[in-house]
C-alpha positions in Angstrom: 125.8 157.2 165.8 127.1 153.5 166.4 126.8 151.6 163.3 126.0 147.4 163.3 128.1 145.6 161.0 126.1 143.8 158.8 126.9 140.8 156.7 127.7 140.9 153.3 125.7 137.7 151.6 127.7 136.6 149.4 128.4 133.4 150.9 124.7 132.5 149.6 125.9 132.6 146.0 128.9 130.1 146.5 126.1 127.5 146.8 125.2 128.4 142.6 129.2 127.8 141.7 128.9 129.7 138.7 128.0 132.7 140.5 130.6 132.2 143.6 133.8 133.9 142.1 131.9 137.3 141.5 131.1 138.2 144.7 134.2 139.5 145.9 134.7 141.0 142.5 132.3 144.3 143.0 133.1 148.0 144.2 131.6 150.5 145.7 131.5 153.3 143.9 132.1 156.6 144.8 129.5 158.7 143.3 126.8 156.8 145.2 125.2 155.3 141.6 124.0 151.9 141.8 125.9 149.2 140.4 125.5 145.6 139.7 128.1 142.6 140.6 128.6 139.1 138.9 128.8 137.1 136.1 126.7 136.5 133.6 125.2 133.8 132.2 122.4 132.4 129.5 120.6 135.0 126.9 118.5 138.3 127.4 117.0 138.7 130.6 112.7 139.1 129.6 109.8 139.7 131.6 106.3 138.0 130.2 108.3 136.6 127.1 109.5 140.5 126.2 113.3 141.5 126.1 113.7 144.2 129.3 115.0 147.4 127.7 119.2 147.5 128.6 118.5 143.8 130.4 121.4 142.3 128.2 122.5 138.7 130.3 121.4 137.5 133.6 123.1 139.1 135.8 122.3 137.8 139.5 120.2 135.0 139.5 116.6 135.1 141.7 117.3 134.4 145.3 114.0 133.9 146.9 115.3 137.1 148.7 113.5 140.5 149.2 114.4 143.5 150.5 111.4 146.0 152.0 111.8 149.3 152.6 108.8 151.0 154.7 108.7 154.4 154.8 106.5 156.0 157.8 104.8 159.0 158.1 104.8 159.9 161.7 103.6 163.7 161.7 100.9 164.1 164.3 97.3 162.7 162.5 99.2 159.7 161.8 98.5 157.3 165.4 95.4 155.6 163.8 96.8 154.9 160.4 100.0 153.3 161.9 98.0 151.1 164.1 96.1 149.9 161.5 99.0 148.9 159.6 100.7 147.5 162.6 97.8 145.3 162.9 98.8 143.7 159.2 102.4 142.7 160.0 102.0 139.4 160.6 99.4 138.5 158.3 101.8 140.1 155.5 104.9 138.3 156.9 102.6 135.5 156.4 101.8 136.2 153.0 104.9 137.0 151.8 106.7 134.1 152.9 104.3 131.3 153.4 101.4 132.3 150.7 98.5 130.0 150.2 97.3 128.0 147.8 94.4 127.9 145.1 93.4 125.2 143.2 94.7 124.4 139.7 91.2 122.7 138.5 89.3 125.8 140.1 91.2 128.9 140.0 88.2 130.6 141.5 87.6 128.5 144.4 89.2 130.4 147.8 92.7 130.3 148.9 93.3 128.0 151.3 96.3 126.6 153.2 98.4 124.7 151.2 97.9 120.8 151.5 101.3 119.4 150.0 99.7 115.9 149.7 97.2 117.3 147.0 98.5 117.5 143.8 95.9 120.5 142.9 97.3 122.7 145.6 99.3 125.4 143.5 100.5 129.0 145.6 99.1 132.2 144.9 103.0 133.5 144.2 106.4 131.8 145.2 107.7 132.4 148.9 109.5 134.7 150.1 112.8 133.4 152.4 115.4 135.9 153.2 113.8 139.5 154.1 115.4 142.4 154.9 113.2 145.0 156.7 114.1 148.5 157.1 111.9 151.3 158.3 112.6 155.4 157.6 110.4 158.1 158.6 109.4 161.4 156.1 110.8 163.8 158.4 113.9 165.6 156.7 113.3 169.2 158.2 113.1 172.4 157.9 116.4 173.3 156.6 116.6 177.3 156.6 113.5 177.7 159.4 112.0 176.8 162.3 108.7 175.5 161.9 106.8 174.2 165.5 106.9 170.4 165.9 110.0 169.9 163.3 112.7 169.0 165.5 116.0 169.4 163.9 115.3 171.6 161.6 118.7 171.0 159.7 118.3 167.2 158.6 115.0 165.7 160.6 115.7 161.8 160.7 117.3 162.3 157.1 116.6 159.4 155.8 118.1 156.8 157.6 116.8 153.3 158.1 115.8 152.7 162.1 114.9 156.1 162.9 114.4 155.7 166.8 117.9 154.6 166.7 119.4 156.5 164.0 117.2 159.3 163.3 118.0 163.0 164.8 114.8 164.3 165.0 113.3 161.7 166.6 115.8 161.4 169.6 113.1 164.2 170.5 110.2 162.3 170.2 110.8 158.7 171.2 107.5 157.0 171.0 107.7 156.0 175.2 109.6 158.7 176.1 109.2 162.2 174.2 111.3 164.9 175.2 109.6 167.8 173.6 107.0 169.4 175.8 104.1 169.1 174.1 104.9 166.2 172.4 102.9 162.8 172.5 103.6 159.6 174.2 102.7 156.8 172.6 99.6 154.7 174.6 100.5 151.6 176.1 100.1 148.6 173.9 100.6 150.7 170.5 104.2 148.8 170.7 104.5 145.2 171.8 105.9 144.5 175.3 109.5 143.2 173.5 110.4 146.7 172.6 112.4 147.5 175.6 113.0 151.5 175.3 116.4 151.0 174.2 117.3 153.0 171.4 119.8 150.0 170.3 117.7 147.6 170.8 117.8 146.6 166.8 120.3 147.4 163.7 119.4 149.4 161.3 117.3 146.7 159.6 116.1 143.2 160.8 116.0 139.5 158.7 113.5 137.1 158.6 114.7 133.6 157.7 112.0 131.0 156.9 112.7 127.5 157.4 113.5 127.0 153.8 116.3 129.5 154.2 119.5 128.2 154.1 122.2 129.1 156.7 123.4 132.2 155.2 120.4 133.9 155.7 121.0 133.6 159.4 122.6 136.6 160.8 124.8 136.2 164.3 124.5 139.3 166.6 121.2 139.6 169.5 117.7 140.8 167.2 119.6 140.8 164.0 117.7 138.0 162.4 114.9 134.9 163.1 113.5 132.3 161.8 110.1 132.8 164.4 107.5 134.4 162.5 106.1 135.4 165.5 108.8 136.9 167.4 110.2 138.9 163.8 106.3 140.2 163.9 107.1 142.0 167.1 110.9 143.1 166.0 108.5 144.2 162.9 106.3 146.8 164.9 109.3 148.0 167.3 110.9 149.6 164.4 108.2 150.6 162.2 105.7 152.0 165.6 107.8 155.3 165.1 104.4 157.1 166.6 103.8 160.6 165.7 105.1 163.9 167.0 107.5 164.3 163.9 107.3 166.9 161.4 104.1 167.9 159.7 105.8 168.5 156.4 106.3 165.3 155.4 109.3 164.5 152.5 108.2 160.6 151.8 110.3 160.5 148.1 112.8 161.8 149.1 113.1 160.4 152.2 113.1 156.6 150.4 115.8 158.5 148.0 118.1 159.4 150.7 117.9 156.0 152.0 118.4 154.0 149.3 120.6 156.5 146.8 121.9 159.2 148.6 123.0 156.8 151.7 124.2 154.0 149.4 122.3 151.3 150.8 123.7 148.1 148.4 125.3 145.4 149.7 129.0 145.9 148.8 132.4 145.0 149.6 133.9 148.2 151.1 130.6 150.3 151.6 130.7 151.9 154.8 127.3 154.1 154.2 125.3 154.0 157.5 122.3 152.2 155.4 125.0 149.6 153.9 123.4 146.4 153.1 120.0 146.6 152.9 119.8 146.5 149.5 121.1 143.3 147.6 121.9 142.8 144.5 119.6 139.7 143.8 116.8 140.8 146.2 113.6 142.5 144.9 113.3 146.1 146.3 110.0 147.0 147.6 109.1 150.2 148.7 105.8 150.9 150.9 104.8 154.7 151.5 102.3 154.7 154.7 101.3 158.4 154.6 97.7 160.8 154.5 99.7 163.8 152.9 101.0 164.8 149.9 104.8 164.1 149.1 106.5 167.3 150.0 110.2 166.8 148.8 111.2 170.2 148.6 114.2 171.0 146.4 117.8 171.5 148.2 120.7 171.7 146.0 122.7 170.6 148.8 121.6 166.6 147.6 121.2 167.6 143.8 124.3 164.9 142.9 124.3 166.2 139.7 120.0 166.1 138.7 119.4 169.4 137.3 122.5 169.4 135.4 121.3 166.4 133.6 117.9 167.9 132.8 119.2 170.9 131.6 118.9 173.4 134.5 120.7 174.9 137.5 119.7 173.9 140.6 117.0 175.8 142.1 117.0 175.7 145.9 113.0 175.8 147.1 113.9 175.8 151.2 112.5 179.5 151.1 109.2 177.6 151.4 109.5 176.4 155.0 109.7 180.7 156.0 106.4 181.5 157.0 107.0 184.9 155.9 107.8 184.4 152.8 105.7 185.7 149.7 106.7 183.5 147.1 104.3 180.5 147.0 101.1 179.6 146.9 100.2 180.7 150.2 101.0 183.6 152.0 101.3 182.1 155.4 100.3 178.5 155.6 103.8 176.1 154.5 101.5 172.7 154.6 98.9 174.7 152.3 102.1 175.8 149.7 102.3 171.8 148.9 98.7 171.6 147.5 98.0 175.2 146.2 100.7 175.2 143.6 100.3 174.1 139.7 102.8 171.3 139.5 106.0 172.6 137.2 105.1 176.4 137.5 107.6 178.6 139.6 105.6 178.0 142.5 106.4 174.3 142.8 108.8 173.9 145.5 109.2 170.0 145.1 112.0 168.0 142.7 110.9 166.8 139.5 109.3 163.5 139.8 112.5 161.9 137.3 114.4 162.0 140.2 112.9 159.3 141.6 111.0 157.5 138.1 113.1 158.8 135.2 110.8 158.8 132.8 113.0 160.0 129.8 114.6 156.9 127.5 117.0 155.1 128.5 119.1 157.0 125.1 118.7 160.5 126.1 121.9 162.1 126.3 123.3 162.7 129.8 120.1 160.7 131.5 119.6 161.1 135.0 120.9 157.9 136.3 120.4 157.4 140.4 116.6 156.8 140.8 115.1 154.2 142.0 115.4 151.9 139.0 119.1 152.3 139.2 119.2 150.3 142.4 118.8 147.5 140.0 120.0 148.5 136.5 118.5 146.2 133.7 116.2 144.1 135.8 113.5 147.5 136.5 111.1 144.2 137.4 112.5 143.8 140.9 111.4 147.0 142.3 108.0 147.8 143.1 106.4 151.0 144.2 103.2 150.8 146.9 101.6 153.9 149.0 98.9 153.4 151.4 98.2 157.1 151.5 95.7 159.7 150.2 93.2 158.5 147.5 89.5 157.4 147.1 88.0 154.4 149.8 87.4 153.0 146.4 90.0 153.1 143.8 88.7 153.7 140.9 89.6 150.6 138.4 89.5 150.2 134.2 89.3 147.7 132.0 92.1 146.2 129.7 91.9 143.1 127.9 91.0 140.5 130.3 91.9 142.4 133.2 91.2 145.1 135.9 93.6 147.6 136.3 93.6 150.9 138.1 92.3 154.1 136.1 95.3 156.6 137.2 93.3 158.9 134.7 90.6 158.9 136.8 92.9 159.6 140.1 95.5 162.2 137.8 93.1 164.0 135.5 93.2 163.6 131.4 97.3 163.5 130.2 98.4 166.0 127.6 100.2 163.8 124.7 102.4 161.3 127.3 100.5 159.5 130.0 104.3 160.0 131.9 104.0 164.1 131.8 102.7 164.4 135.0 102.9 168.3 134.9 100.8 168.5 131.9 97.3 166.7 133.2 94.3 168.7 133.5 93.5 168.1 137.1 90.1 169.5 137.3 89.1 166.1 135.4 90.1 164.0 138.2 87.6 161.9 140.5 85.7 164.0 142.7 82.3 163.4 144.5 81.2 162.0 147.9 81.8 159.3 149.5 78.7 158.1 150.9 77.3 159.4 154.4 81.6 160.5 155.2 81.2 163.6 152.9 83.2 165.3 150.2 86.0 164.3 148.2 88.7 164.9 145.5 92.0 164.1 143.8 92.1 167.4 142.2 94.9 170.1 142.5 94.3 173.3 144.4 90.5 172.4 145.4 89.7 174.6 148.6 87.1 173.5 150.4 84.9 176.7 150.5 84.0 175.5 154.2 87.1 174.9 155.2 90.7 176.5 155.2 92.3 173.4 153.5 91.5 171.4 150.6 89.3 168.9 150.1 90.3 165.6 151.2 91.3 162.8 149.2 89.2 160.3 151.7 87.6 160.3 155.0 87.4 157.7 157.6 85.6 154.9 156.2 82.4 154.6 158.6 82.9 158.0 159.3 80.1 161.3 159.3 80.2 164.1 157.5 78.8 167.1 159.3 78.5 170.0 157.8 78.3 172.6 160.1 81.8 171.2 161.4 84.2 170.8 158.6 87.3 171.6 159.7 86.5 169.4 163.3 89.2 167.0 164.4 86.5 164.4 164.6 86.4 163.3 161.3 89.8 161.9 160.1 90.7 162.0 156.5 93.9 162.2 154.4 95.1 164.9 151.1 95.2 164.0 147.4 98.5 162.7 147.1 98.9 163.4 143.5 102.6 162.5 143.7 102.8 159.6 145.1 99.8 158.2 142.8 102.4 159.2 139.7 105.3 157.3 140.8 103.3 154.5 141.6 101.5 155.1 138.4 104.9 155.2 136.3 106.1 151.5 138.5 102.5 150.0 137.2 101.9 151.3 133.3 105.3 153.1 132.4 107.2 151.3 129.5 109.9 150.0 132.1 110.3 146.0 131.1 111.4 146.1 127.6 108.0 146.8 125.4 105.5 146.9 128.1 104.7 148.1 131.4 106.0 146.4 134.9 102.5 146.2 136.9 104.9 147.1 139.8 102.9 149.8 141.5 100.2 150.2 143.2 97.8 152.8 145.8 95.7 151.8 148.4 93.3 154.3 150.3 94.8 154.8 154.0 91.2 156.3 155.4 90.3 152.3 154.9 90.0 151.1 159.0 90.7 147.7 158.1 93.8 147.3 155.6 94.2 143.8 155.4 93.0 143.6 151.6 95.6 146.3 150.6 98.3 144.5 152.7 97.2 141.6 150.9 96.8 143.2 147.4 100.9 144.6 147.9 101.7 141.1 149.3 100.7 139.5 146.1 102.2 142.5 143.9 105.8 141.5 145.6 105.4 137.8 145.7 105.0 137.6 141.7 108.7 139.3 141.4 110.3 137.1 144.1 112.3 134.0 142.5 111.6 135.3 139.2 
C-alpha cells in the first residue's frame, strides 16, 4: 500500500518556548507502548481540583487540538444507520469547533450563536482548532475460515485508518464499485459528488484547521487539510461512507486497538507505522463506535503483545469460532449467534478480556497490562473519551447523583457482584428489558432468545417503527443487539476511578435505532469539547 507522509507537529510547540526543545527529543519505541514526549513544567497535573493517579507534572500542555477516531460498522444492515450519522457531520464539525453560546445570567435560557459584543455570551465548551479525523471499519476477518461476505478472511481491513484506501477487504467492496457478486453498491447521493472513486483520493486521515488555527495546523499535499468547514464536511463523509457489504462479524474493539496500539498511531520522530501520526501527544483522543452489534473481538494470540502473560494466563486462541462446524461454543451452527449466547468469562467466551482495552486493575498491580487505550496518553486518562452509537434502549435509562443525571449502567449491565468494574460477574437477567412502545420487545440481557425468533432479542428497534407479531424475524423492522461490551468500556471511561479519586465522565452510549441522531451527535460533541484546552 502507498503510504502519505504526514507531518510531525511539532513545529506548533516552538510557539510555547518552553516546550520547543522537546519535540525532537522523543522515540519511538519498539514494543508498540505509548509513550509521552516533553518537558515538564508546574505541579501535579488534576482534573476537578483532584490529583490524576500517576499524572506527576504537566507534561504536554492543551493544544486546542483533537484527535477522532471513528470506527464504522459496515456489515450489511448497516446503510441506514451510516446515513443517519452522515447526515450529523457538519452539525458536529460545527459543534466541536465553533460551539455556541449560553448565557452567564441564564444558564437555562437556549444556546444561541455566540454574539462577541455581549459580554453575557459564554460557550457551551472551548473550540476545537486542529482535528485529525480518521475512520477504520470492524472488519478484521475470519482468520482460520471462510465465512460468506467476509472478504479476506486472513486480516479484513485490519484496522487501518482509511479503509477504502488502505483496507484489504474492502478493495472487494468499494462502496461505487463492488467487486464481489452479490455485493451492494452504494445508491447515488449516499456519498457526496467530491468523492471521485479514487481509492487515493485522501491520506489516511484528513485535518480540519479553523480560522483560529495557526499555520502549523495547515498541512501542504491535495485533500490533506482545510480550513472550509464545508468542503472538510464532504472529505468527512468520503472516508467515513465505507457502505456495507463487509463482514457480518464485526470486531469494533479491537479494531480501534489495532489502530491506535497495535499499528502505533502516535505522532513520533521515526515512526513509520502505516497509522503514524494520528495520534498526538497534546491532542484529546476520541473514539466513536457506530455499530448495531455486539463487539465480537475474538481472541488471536497472533496480536496478544504480551496480554495474557500479564494476567496470568497463556494465550488462548478463540479463531475455532469462525468454523461453522465446530462444537465448541454456544451455538452449534450459527457464528453471529456464538457472540451473544455465551456467559461472558466461561470457556465459551471467544472474545479478549475487556482489560485489554480499559485495564481496570490498579495502576500498582505487578506486571499490569500496559497498551490500552489509556496508555495512548499515560497520566492524563482525561483526554481520551469513549462514545458508541450502537445497541441499547431508544431511551437510556438515566440515575440520579447529587445534582446531576447520569446514566444507570446498572440498569443497561445488570446488578455488579462486589466491583461495579467486574464486568463478568453482573447478573444479567436484572438488566432493562420491556417494550418499547408500539416497535415491540426489547432487552439488554445476555443469552435472551426471542422464543419467536431464532436470534435474541433486540436491544432497540427503529424508532417509529411496528412491531408485528406474526413477523418477527421480517427484514422490515430494523433493530440493533445488546451490545453489552461496548456499554462496559464506555461505562469504565464514564464512572471508573481513572482521574485520580474520581471518575472521568468520559464515556458515553447513545441508541443507534434513534432516526434522527443529532442530540447524541450533540450529547458526544459536548462530552469532547469539555477535554479540549483543558
Amino acid at each position: 500500500m502507498q503510504r502519505v507522509t504526514r507531518r510531525v507537529g511539532c513545529a506548533g510547540l516552538a510557539l510555547v518556548g518552553l516546550f520547543a526543545a522537546a519535540c525532537g527529543s522523543s522515540t519511538s519505541p519498539s514494543d508498540g507502548s505509548a509513550m509521552d514526549s516533553g518537558t515538564s513544567e508546574g505541579g501535579p497535573r488534576t482534573e476537578g481540583g483532584v490529583p490524576i493517579e500517576g499524572g506527576g507534572p504537566v507534561i504536554v500542555p492543551p493544544t486546542g487540538q483533537l484527535d477522532l477516531l471513528f470506527v464504522i460498522d459496515n456489515s450489511g444492515s448497516m446503510a441506514d444507520n451510516q446515513s443517519n450519522f452522515l447526515a450529523q457531520v457538519r452539525p458536529l464539525i460545527d459543534r466541536l469547533t465553533n460551539p455556541p453560546c449560553r448565557s452567564r445570567a441564564n444558564p437555562s435560557a437556549p444556546e444561541h450563536a455566540c454574539n462577541p459584543m455581549n459580554p453575557d455570551d459564554v460557550r457551551v465548551h472551548e473550540p476545537a482548532t486542529d482535528l485529525h479525523v480518521g475512520v477504520v471499519s470492524t472488519d478484521l476477518g475470519t482468520p482460520g475460515s471462510m465465512v460468506p461476505g467476509c472478504d479476506d478472511p486472513s486480516r479484513g481491513d485490519h484496522g487501518l485508518l482509511n479503509p477504502i484506501r488502505n483496507g484489504f477487504a474492502l478493495q472487494s467492496h468499494l462502496p461505487w464499485a463492488p467487486r464481489r457478486p452479490n455485493a451492494v453498491t452504494a445508491p447515488s447521493g449516499f456519498r457526496p459528488m467530491v468523492c471521485n472513486n479514487d481509492i487515493n483520493q485522501f491520506p489516511s486521515f484528513i485535518t480540519f484547521c479553523s480560522n483560529s488555527a495557526d499555520r502549523t495546523c495547515d498541512v501542504p499535499g491535495l485533500n490533506m487539510s482545510t480550513r472550509d468547514p464545508d468542503v472538510f464536511s464532504d472529505w468527512f463523509k468520503c472516508n467515513a461512507g465505507i457502505f456495507i457489504n463487509g463482514c457480518g462479524l464485526e470486531s469494533q474493539l479491537e479494531s480501534a486497538w489495532r489502530a491506535l496500539v497495535h499499528h502505533d498511531a502516535r505522532q513520533a520522530p521515526g515512526n513509520m507505522s502505516p497509522n503514524a501520526g494520528f495520534v498526538r501527544p497534546s491532542a484529546v483522543l476520541a473514539i466513536v463506535m457506530l455499530t448495531d452489534e455486539e463487539d465480537g473481538s475474538v481472541r488471536d494470540c497472533n496480536y496478544d503483545q504480551g496480554f495474557s502473560s500479564q494476567n496470568g494466563d497463556a494465550c488462548d486462541s478463540a479463531l475455532d469460532i469462525y468454523n461453522t462446524s465446530s462444537m465448541a461454543w454456544a451455538h452449534p451452527t450459527n457464528p453471529d449467534l456464538r457472540f451473544y449466547l455465551y456467559t461472558p468469562g466461561d470457556r465459551r467466551d471467544p472474545t479478549w478480556n475487556l482489560d485489554r482495552y480499559v485495564n481496570s486493575a490498579p495502576s500498582s498491580a505487578p506486571n499490569r497490562w500496559a497498551k490500552d487505550f489509556l496508555s495512548l496518553k499515560p497520566g492524563h486518562p482525561e483526554r481520551v473519551v469513549f462514545a458508541a452509537i450502537t445497541g441499547v434502549p431508544l431511551a437510556v435509562p438515566t440515575r440520579t447523583a447529587g445534582t446531576e443525571t447520569v446514566t444507570n449502567w446498572d440498569a443497561l449491565l445488570g446488578t455488579p457482584s462486589g466491583s461495579p468494574d467486574n464486568f463478568y460477574g453482573r447478573d444479567s437477567s436484572m438488566a432493562i428489558s420491556g417494550m418499547q412502545e408500539s416497535a415491540g420487545p426489547f432487552s439488554m440481557r445476555t443469552a435472551n432468545m426471542d422464543p419467536n425468533c431464532s436470534h435474541v432479542v433486540p436491544a432497540c428497534r427503529r424508532a417509529g417503527s411496528t412491531y408485528n407479531p406474526m413477523m418477527t424475524c421480517s427484514n422490515a423492522q430494523s433493530m440493533a443487539f445488546p451490545s453489552r461490551r461496548l456499554v462496559e468500556i464506555a461505562r469504565r471511561f464514564d464512572e471508573s476511578v481513572q482521574c485520580g479519586a474520581g471518575p472521568c465522565r468520559n464515556g458515553m452510549v447513545a441508541s443507534i435505532c434513534a432516526t434522527n441522531l443529532s442530540a447524541p451527535i450533540q450529547q458526544i460533541a459536548n462530552m469532547i469539547g469539555r477535554r479540549v484546552n483543558r
